[in-house]
N, C-alpha and C positions, 0 to 999 in steps of 0.2 A: 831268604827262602821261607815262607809261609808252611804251618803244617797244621794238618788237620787231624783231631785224634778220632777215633773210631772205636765206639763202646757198645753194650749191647741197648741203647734205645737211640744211637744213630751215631751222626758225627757232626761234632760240637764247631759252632759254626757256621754252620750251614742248611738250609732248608731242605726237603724232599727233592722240592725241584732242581736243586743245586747237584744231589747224589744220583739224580736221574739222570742229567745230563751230565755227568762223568760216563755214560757208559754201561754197559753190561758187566764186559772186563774188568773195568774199575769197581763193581759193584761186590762181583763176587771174588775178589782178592780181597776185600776191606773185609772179607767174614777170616781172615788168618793173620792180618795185621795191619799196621799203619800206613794210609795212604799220603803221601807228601804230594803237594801241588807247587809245580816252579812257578815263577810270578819272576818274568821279564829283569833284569835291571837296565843300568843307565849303564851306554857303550856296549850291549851284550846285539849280536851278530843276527840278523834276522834266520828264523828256521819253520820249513814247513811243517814240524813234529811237536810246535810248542804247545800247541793245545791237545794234544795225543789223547785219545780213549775218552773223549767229548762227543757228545750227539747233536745232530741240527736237524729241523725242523725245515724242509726248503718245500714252498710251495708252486709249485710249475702251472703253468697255464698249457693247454693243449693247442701244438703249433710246432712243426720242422724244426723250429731251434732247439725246443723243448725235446723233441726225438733222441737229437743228435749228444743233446747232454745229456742226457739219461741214461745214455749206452756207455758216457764215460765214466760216472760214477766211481767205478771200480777204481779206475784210475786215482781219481781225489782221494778216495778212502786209504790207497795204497800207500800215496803221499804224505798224506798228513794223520793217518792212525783217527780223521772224523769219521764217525758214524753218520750216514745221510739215510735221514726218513722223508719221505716227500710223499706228495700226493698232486695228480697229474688230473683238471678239471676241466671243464669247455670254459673259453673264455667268459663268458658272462658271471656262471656258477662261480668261480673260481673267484671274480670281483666282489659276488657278496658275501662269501666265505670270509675272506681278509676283511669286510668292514664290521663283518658279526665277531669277528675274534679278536680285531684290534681296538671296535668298540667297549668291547666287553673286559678289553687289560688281562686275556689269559695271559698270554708272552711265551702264548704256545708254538708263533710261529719264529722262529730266527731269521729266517730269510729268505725272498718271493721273485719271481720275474714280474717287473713293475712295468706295465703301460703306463710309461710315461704321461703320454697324449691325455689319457685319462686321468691318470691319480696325483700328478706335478704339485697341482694348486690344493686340493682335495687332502690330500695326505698329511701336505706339510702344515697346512694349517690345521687339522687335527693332530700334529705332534706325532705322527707313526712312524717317521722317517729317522734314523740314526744319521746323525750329520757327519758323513763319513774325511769332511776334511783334516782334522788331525791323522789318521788313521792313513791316510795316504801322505801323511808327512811324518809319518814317524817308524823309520830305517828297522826298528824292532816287529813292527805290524806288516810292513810293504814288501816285497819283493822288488831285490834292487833291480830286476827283468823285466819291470811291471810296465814302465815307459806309460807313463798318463798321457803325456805331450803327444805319444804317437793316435791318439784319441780325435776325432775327423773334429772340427772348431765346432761343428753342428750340433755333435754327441755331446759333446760338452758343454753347450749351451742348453740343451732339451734337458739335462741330470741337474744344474746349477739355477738355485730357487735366487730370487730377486735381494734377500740377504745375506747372499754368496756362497750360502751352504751349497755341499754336493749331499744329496739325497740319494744316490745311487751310480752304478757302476756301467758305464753302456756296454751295452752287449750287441744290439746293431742298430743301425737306422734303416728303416724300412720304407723304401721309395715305392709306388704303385707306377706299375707299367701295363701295358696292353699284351695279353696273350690271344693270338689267334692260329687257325688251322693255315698250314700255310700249305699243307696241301691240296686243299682247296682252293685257297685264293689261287694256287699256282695252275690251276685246271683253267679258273674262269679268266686265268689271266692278267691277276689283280695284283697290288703292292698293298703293303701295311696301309691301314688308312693317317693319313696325316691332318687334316682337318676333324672337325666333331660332323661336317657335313657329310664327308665322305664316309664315316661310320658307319652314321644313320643308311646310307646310300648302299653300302657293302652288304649290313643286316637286312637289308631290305631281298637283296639278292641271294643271299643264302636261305632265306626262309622258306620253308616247306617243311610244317609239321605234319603229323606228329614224330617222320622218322628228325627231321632238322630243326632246330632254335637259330634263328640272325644272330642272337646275342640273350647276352644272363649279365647281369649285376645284384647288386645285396637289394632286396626287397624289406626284408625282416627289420619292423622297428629296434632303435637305438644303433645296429648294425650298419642300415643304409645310409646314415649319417656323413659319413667320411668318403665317401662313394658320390653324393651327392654335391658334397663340396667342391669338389675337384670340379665339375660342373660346372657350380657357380661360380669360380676362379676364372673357368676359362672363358664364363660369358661376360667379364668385366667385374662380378659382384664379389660381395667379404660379407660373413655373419656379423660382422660389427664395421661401426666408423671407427674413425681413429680418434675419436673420444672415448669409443668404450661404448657406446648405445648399442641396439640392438639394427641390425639391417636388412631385415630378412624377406621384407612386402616391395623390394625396388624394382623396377621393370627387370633390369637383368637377373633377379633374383626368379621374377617370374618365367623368364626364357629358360630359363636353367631348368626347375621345374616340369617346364614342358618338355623340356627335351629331357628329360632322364626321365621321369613318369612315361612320357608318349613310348619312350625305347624298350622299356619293361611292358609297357599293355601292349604295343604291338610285336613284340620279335620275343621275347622270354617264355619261357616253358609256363603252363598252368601253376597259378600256386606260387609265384614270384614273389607275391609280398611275405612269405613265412619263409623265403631264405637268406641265412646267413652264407659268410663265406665256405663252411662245408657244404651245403646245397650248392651252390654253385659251381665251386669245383668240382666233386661228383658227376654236376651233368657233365660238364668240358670232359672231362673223362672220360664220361662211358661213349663218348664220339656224338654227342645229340648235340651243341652247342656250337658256333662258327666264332663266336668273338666274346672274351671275356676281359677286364680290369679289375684285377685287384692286387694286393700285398707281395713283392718281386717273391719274397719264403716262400712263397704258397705252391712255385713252381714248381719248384721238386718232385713233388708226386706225380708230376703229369708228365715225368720222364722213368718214372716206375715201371719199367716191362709189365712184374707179376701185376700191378693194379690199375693202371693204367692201358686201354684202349688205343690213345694216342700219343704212346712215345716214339719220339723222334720226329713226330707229325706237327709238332707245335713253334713257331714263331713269336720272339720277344722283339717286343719295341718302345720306347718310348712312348708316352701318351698323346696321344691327337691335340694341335692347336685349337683352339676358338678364338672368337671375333675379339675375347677380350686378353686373351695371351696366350703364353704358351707354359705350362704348370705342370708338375707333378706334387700329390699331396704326400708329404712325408710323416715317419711318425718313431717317434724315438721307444728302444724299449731297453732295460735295462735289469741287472740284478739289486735288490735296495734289502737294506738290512733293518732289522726291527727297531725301533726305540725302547723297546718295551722288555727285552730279555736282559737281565743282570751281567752279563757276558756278554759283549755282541763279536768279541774276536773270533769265536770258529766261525761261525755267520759271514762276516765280513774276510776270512781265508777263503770261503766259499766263494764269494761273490768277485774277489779278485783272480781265483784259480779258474773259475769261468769265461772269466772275462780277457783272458791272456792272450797272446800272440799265435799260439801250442796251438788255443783251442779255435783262438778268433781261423788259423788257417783252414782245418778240422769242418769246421762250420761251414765254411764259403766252398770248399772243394766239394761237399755235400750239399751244395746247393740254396746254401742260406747266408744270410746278408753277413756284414759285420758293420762294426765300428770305428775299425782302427783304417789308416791310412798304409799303413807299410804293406799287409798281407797281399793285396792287391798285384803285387810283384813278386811276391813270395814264388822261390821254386817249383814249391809241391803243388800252388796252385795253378801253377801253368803245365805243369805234366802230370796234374789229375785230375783235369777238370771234369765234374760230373754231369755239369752241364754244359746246353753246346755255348760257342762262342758268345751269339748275340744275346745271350743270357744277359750276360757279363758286360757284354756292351750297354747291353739296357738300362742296367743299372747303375751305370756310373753316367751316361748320358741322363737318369733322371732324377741323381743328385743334384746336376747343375742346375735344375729348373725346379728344382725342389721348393717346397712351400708348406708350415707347417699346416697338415689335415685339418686339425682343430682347433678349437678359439684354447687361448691357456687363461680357463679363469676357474673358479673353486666348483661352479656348477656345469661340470663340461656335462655329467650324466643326462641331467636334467634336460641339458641343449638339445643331446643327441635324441633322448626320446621324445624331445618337443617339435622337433623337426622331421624327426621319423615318424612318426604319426604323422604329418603332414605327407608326407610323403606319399605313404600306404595310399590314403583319401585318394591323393590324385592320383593314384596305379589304379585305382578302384573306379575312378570318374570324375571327383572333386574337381572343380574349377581349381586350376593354380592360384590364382588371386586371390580365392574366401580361404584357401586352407594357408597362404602363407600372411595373410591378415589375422588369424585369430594366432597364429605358431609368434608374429612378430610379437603381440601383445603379452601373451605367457615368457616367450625369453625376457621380453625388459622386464617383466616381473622379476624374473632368475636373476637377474641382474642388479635390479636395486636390491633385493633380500641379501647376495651373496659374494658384492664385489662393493660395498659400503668399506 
């Protein structure tokens, strides 16, 4: 057992930052006498109290999952005696917050909800990521409840870097389905659309602005990215060959193009190209919108009575086939711990107490995806569903055809706002052709610079 003495110009040993994160508790008992710190040994019994009167640093992204953990907090804190400070940002801000802080070696943060899709390649080749595999092999660190194995092969593949490390903890996989008013369709007579034809055909007939939109998708550069892709999957095309070049000026690249640009300039609200996915939720909301695709999480809100317009008015489905298959883009997100903080244990109790069974039910009964395999059958999620059936249907129908959203290479940022910008052009009027000929040329830039 390790002991730390406490004198009047601190405690020997250990830095500021070391006495700060002890705690408040811990802070002002060290002013009447010695603080003792346990330090694990060898055969000693795993416990959620081992890090007791410790503070974490947890950075949240704004998103349904994000909600539903935040409410539990209390709960964590209860368990394991950690202090949790977080701060809760829109996804974008929040991505450049983590590269200003992890560039900069504070080790202010302990641990973040990681867009995989995004930061996989990104991260770990900057060295940000705690390679958490010891850490779930070791019976003192793990919770014997913890069941990795029960972890979908998906989840586990999206967390696990090319040198075997696990970079992070999954917390869900996020399949993209189609939401639409199914009160409507059920007026005019219609079924979910199943082709990309039929879509286009459906938006065409709901449209009458300004009180109705056909359809909204992400317009807003970097955003519209993954929105687009699915597109392109389904007109036959891939951002890259399977060598790793760039593919983005190929006939089906071009189809794709027109048909997601043509579908935003003719059927989407004013102002398309400056939305993200809260713009367009929103509008589905306040009843203006007939047909929308995005993230299965996102769904929840639009069964919200007090905010929500159209609860109970909405229908989940699967996403419509194209000429070139049948896809859904998926997109792994996870809790990932710092490399950077001296301690990464309470961090890393974080990231596993998130990531649990407890919570992963919690989450999905609420309306938000998971990770794991077993919950799925979980009691409480079949006699508390908060969503309705085909929610649930949708979602597991659009892991089979799942496909991951984006390319996994170091400059996925870069991809997305090279392609998004193309994008906007053609919302805007660009010829498909000129604007994904000059996006082709800049990504193989991205490419040779940052996958050497």
């Amino acid at each position: 057992m390790k002991v730390y003495k406490i004198n009047k110009t601190g405690v020997q040993g250990m830095t500021r930052r070391d006495v700060l994160r002890l705690g408040a508790g811990v802070a002002a008992g060290a002013a009447v006498g010695p603080f003792v710190m346990r330090v694990a040994r060898a055969g000693e019994a795993f416990s959620w109290q081992r890090f007791k009167g410790s503070k974490i640093f947890m950075m949240f992204t704004k998103n349904p999952w994000a909600n539903t953990m935040e409410s539990l907090l209390p709960e964590f804190e209860k368990l394991t005696g950690i202090k949790v400070e977080f701060s809760d940002l829109p996804e974008l801000q929040a991505r450049q917050k983590l590269t200003v802080e992890f560039t900069a070696g504070s080790g202010g943060i302990d641990a973040w909800y990681a867009s995989m899709h995004v930061e996989k390649r990104r991260f770990w080749k900057s060295g940000w990521f705690a390679d958490l595999n010891k850490l779930l092999k070791d019976p003192t660190m793990t919770a014997p409840d913890y069941d990795w194995n029960d972890m979908a092969a998906g989840a586990k593949s999206i967390v696990t870097q090319s040198d075997g490390s696990i970079s992070a903890l999954p917390a869900f996989i996020d399949p993209w389905i189609l939401f639409y008013r199914k009160d409507l369709f059920a007026q005019k007579g219609l079924k979910a659309p199943k082709t990309l034809a039929e879509m286009e055909e459906f938006a065409q007939k709901f449209h009458n602005p300004p009180g109705m939109y056909g359809f909204v998708a992400r317009g807003l550069k970097n955003a519209n990215a993954p929105a687009w892709d699915w597109v392109l999957f389904s007109m036959g095309g891939n951002f890259q060959t399977k060598d790793g070049k760039a593919s983005l000026n190929t006939s089906e690249a071009v189809k794709a193009m027109d048909y997601y640009a043509g579908m935003l300039k003719r059927f989407a609200p004013p102002g398309v190209v400056n939305f993200n996915w809260s713009e367009c939720s929103s509008s589905f909301m306040q009843g203006q919108v007939a047909i929308y695709f995005d993230g299965v999480n996102f769904a929840s809100q639009f069964e919200d009575k007090e905010k929500s317009k159209i609860a109970g008015k909405v229908g989940y489905v699967v996403l419509p086939a194209g000429p070139g298959g049948h896809y859904s883009p998926i997109f792994g997100n996870a809790v990932a711990v710092s490399s950077q903080v001296k301690n990464p244990g309470p961090g890393y109790f974080f990231a596993q107490w998130a990531t649990m069974k407890e919570r992963a039910v919690k989450e999905l009964v609420a309306g938000v995806g998971s990770a794991r395999m077993s919950v799925w059958n979980d009691k409480e999620v079949k006699a508390k569903p908060s969503m309705p059936a085909d929610w649930y249907g949708a979602y597991q129908d659009s892991l089979k055809v799942g496909r991951l959203g984006l390319p996994e290479i170091v400059g996925v940022t870069e991809y997305r706002d090279t392609i998004g910008v193309a994008i906007q052009k053609a919302i805007e009027g660009a010829k498909s052709a000129d604007v994904l000929n000059e996006a082709q040329k800049e990504f193989q830039e991205i490419l040779d610079k940052t996958e050497k």
